[in-house]
N, CA, C and O atoms as CSV, one atom per row, in Angstrom:
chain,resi,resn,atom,element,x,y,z
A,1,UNK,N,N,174.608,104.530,152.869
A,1,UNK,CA,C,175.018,103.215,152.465
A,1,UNK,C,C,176.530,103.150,152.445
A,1,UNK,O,O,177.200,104.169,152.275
A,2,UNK,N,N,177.043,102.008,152.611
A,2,UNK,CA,C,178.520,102.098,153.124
A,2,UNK,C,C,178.682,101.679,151.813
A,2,UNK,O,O,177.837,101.134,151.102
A,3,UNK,N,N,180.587,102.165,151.364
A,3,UNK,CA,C,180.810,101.968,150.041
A,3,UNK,C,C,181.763,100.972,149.623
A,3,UNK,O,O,182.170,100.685,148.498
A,4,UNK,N,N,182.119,100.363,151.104
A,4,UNK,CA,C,183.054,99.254,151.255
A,4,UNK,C,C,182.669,98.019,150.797
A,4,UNK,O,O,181.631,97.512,151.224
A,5,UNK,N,N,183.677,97.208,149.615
A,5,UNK,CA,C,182.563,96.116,149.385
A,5,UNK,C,C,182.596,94.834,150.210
A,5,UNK,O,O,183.702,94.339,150.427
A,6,UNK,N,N,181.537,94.260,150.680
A,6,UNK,CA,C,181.461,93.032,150.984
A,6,UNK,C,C,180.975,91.830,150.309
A,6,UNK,O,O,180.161,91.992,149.400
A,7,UNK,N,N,181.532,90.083,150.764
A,7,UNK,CA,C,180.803,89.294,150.558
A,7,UNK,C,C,179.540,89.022,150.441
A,7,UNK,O,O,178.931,89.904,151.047
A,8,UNK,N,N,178.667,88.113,149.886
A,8,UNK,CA,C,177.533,87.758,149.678
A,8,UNK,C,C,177.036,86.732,150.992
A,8,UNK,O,O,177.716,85.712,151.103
A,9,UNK,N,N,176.175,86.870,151.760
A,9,UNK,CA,C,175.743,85.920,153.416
A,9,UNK,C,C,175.534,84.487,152.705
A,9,UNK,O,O,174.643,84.292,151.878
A,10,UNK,N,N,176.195,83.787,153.003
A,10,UNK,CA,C,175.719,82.766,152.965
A,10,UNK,C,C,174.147,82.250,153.138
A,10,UNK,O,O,173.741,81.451,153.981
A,11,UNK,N,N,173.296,82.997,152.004
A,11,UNK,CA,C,171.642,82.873,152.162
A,11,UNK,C,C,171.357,81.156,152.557
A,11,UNK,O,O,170.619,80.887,153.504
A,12,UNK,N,N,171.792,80.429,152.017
A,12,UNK,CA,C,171.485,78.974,152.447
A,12,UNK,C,C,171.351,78.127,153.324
A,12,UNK,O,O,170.607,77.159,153.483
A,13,UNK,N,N,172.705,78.910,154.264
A,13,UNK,CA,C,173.193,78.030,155.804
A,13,UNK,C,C,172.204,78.867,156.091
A,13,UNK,O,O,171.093,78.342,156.007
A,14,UNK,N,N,172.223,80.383,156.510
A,14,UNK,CA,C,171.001,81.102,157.236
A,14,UNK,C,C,169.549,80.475,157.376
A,14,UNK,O,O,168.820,80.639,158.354
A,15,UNK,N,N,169.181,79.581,156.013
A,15,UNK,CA,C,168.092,79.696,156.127
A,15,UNK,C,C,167.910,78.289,156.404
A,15,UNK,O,O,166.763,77.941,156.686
A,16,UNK,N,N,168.887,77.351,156.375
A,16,UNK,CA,C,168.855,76.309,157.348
A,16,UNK,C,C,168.377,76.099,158.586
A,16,UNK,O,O,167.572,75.349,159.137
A,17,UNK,N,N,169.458,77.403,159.000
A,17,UNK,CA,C,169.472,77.458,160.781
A,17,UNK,C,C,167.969,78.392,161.028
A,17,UNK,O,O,167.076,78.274,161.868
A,18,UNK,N,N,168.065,78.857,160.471
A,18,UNK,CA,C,166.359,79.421,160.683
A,18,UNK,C,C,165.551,78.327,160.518
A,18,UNK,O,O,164.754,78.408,161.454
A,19,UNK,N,N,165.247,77.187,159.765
A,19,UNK,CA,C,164.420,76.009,159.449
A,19,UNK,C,C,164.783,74.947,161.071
A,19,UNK,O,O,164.190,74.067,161.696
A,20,UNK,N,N,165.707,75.475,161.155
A,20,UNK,CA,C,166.150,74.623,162.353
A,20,UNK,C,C,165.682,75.285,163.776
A,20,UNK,O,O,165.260,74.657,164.747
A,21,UNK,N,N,165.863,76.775,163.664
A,21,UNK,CA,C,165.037,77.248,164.714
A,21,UNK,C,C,163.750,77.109,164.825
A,21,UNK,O,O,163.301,76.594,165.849
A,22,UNK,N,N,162.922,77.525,163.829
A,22,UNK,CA,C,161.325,77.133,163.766
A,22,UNK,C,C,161.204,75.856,164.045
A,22,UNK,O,O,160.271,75.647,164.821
A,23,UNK,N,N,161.860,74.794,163.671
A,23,UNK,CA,C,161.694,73.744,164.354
A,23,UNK,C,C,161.487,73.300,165.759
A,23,UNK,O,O,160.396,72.928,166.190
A,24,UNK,N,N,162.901,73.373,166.654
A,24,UNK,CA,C,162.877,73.858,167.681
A,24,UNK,C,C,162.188,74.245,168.325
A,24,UNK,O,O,161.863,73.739,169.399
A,25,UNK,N,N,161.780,75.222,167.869
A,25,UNK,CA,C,160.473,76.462,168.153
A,25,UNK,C,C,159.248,75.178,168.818
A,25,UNK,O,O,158.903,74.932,169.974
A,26,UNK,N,N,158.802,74.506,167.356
A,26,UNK,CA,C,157.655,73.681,167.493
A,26,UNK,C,C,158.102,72.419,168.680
A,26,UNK,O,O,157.339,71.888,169.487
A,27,UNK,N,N,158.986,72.257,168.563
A,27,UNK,CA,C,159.674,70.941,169.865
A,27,UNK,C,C,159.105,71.484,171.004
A,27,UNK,O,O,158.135,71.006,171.594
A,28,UNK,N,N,160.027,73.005,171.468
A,28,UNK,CA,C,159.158,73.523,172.602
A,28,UNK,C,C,157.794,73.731,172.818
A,28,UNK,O,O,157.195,73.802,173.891
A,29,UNK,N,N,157.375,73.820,171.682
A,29,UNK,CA,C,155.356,74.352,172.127
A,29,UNK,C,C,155.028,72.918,172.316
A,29,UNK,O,O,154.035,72.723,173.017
A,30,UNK,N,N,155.567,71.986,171.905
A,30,UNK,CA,C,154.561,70.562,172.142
A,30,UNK,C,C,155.249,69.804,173.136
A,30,UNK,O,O,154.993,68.619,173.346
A,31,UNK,N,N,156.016,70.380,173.683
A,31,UNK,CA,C,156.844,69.267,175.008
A,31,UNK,C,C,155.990,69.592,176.139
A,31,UNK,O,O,154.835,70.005,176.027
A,32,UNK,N,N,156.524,69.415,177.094
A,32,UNK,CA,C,155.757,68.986,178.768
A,32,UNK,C,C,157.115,69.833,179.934
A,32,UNK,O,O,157.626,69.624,181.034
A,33,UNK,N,N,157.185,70.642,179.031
A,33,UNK,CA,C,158.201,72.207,180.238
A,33,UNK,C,C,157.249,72.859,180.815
A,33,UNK,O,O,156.099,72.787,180.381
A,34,UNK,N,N,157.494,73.424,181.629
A,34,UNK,CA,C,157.082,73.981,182.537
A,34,UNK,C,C,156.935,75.389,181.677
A,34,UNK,O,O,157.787,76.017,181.050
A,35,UNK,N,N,155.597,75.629,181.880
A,35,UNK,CA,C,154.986,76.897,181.143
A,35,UNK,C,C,156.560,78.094,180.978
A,35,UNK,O,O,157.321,78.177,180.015
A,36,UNK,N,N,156.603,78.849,182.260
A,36,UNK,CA,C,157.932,80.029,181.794
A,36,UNK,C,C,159.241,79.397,181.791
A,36,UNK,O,O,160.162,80.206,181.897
A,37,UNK,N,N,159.579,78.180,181.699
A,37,UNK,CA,C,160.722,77.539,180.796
A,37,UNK,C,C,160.466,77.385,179.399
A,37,UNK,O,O,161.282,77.750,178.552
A,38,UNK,N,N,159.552,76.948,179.170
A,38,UNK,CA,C,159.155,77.081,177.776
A,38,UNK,C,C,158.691,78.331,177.125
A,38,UNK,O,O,158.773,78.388,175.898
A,39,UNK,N,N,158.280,79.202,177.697
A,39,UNK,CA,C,158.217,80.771,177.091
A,39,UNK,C,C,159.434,81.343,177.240
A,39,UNK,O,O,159.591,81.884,176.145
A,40,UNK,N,N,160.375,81.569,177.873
A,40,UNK,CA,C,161.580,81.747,177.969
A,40,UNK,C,C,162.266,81.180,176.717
A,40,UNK,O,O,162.588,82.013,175.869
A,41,UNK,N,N,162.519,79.983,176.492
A,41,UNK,CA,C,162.888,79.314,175.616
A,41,UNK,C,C,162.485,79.601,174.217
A,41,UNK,O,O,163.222,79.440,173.244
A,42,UNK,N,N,161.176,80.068,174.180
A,42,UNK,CA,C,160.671,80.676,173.057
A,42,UNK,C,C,160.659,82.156,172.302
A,42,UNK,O,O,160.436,82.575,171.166
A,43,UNK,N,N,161.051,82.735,173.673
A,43,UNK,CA,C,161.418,83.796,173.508
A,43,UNK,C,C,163.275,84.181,173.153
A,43,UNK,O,O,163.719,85.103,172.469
A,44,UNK,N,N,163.725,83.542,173.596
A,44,UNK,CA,C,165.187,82.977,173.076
A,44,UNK,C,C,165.649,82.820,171.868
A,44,UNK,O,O,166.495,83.448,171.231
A,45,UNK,N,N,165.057,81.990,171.642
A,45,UNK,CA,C,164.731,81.054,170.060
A,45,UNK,C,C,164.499,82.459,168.820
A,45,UNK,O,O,165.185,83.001,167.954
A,46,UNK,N,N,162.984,82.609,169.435
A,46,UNK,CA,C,162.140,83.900,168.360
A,46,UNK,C,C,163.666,85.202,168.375
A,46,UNK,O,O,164.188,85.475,167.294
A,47,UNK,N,N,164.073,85.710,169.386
A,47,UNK,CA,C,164.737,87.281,169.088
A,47,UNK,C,C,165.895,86.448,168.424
A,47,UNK,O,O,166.704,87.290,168.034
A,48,UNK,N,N,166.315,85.303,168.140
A,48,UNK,CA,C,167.976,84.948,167.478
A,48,UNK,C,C,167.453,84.791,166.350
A,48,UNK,O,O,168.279,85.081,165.485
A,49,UNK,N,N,166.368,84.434,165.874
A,49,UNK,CA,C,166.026,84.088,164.515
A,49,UNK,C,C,165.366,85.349,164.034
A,49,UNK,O,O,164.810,85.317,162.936
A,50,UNK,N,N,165.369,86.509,164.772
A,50,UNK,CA,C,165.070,87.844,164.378
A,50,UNK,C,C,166.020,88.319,164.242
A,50,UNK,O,O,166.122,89.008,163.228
A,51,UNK,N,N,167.031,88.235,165.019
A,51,UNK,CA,C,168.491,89.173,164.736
A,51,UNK,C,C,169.269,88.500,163.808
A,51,UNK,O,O,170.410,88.953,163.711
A,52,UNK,N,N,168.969,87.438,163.004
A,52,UNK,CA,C,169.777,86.451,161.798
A,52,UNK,C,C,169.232,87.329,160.704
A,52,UNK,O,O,169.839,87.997,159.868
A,53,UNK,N,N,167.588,87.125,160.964
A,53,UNK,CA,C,167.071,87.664,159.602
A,53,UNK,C,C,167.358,89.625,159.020
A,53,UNK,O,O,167.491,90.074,157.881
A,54,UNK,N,N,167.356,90.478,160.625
A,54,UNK,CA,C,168.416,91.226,160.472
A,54,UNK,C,C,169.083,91.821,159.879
A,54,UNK,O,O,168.916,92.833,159.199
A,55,UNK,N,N,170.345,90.901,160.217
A,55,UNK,CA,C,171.564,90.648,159.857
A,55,UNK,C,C,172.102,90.563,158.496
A,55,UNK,O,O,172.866,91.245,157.813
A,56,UNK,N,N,171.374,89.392,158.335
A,56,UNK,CA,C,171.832,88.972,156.823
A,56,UNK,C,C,170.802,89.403,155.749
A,56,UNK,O,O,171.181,89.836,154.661
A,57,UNK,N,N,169.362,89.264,156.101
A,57,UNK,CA,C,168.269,89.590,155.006
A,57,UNK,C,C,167.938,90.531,154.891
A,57,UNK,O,O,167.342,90.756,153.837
A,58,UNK,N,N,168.095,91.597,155.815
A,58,UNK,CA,C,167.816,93.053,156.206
A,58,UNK,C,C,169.305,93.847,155.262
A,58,UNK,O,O,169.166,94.806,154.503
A,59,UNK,N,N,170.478,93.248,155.523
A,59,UNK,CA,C,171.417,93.574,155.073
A,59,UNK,C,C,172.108,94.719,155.990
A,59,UNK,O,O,173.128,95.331,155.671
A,60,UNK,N,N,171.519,94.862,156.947
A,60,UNK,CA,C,172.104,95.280,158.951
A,60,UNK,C,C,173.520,95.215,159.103
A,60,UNK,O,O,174.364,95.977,159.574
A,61,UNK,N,N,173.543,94.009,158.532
A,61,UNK,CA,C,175.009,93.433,158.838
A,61,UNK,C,C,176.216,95.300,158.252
A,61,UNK,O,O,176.779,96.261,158.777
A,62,UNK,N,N,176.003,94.845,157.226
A,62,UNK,CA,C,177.157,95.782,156.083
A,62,UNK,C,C,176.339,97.240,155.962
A,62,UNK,O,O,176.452,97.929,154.948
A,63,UNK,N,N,175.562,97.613,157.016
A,63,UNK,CA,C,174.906,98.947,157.232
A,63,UNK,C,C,175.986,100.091,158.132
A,63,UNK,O,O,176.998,99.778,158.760
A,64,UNK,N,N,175.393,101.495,157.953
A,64,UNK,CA,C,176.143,102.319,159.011
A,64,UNK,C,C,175.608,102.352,160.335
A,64,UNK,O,O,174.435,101.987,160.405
A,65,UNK,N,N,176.315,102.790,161.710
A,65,UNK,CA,C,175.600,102.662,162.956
A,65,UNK,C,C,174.187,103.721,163.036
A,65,UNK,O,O,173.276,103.371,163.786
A,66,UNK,N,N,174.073,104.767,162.391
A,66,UNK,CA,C,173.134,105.366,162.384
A,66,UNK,C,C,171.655,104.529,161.850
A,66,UNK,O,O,170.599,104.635,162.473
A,67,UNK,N,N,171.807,103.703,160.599
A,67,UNK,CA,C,170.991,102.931,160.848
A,67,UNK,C,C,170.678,101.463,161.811
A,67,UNK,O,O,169.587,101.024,162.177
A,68,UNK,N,N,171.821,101.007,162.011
A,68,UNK,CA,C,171.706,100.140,162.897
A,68,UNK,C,C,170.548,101.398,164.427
A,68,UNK,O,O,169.684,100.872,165.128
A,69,UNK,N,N,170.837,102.644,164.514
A,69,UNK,CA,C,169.981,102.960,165.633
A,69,UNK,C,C,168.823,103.073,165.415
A,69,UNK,O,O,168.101,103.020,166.410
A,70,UNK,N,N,168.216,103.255,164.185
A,70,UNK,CA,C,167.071,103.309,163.631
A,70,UNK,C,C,166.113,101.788,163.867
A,70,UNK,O,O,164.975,101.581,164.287
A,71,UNK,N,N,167.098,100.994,163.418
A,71,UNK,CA,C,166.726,99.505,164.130
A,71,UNK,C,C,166.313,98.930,165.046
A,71,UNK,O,O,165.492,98.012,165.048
A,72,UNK,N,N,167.147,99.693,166.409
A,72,UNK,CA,C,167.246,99.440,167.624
A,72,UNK,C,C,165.898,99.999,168.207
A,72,UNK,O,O,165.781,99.722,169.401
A,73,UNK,N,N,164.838,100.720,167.673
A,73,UNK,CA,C,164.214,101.900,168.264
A,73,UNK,C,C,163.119,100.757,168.959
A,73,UNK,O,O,162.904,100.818,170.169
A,74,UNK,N,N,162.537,99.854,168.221
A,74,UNK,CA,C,161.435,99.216,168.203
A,74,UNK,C,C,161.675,98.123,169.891
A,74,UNK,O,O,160.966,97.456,170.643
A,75,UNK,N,N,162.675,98.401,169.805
A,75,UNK,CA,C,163.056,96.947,170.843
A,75,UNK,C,C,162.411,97.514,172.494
A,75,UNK,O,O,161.587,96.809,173.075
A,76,UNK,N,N,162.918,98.886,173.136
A,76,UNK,CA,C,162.006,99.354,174.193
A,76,UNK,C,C,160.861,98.537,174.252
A,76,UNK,O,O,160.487,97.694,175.067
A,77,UNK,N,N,160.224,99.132,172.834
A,77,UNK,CA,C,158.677,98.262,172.960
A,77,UNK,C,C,158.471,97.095,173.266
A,77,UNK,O,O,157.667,96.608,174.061
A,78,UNK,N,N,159.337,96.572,172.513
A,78,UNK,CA,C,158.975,95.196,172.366
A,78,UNK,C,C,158.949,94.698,174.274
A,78,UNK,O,O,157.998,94.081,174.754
A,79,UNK,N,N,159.860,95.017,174.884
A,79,UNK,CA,C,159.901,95.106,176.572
A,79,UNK,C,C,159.049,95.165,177.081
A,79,UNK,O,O,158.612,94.420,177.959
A,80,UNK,N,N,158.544,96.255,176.541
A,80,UNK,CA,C,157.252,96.857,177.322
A,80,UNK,C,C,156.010,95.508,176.862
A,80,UNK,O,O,155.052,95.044,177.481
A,81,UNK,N,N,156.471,95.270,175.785
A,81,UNK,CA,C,154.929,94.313,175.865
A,81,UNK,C,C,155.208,93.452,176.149
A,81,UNK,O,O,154.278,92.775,176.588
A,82,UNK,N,N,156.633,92.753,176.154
A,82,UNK,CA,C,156.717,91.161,177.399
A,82,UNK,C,C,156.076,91.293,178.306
A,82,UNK,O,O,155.094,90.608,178.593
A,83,UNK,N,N,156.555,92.265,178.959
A,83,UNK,CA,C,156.736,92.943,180.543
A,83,UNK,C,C,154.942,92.383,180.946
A,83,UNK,O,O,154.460,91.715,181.861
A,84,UNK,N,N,154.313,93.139,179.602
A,84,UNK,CA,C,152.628,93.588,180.064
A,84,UNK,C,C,152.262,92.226,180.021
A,84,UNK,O,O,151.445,91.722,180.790
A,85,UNK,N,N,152.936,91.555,179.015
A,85,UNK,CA,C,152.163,90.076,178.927
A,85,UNK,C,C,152.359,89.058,180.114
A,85,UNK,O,O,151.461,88.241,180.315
A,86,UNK,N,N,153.958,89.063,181.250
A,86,UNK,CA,C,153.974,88.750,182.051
A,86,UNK,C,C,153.127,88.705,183.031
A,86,UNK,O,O,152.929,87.600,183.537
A,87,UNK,N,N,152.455,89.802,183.523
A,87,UNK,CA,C,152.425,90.447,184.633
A,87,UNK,C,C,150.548,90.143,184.338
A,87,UNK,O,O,149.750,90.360,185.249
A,88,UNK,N,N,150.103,89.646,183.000
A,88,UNK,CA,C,148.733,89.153,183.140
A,88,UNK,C,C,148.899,87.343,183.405
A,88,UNK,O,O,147.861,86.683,183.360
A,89,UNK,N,N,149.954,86.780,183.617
A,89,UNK,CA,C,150.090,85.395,184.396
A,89,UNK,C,C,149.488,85.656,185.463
A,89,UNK,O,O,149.386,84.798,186.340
């Protein structure tokens, strides 16, 4: 744990813009895009409102890089299962 002190995240705006992404979110599932514009888009949307929550709620932000790599581990996967979910279109 780092011993440097920091500010407090602005929990409020965060969770705005997260209310604002899920929103969003729902705009895209009910519009008339073209199927992988709109999964694209959703997939966009979903990893920024994952790397906010992160960031600020995880407390990532004001972490050391060793855990930030601990973080990072899951993401390969996550590839691998776009990838698989693509490729059954």
């Amino acid at each position: 744990m780092s011993t440097e002190e920091h500010t407090h995240p602005p929990y409020m705006k965060i969770w705005g813009l997260l209310a604002a992404m899920m929103g969003l979110k729902v705009l895209v599932g009910v519009s008339s895009l073209p199927k992988p514009i709109a999964v694209a888009l959703l997939i966009i949307i979903s990893f920024s409102s994952a790397i906010l929550v992160a960031l600020y709620y995880m407390h990532l932000r004001f972490e050391t890089k060793k855990l930030w790599l601990l973080a990072l581990v899951p993401f390969p996967l996550i590839a691998i299962l776009i990838l698989t979910v693509i490729q059954e279109w």
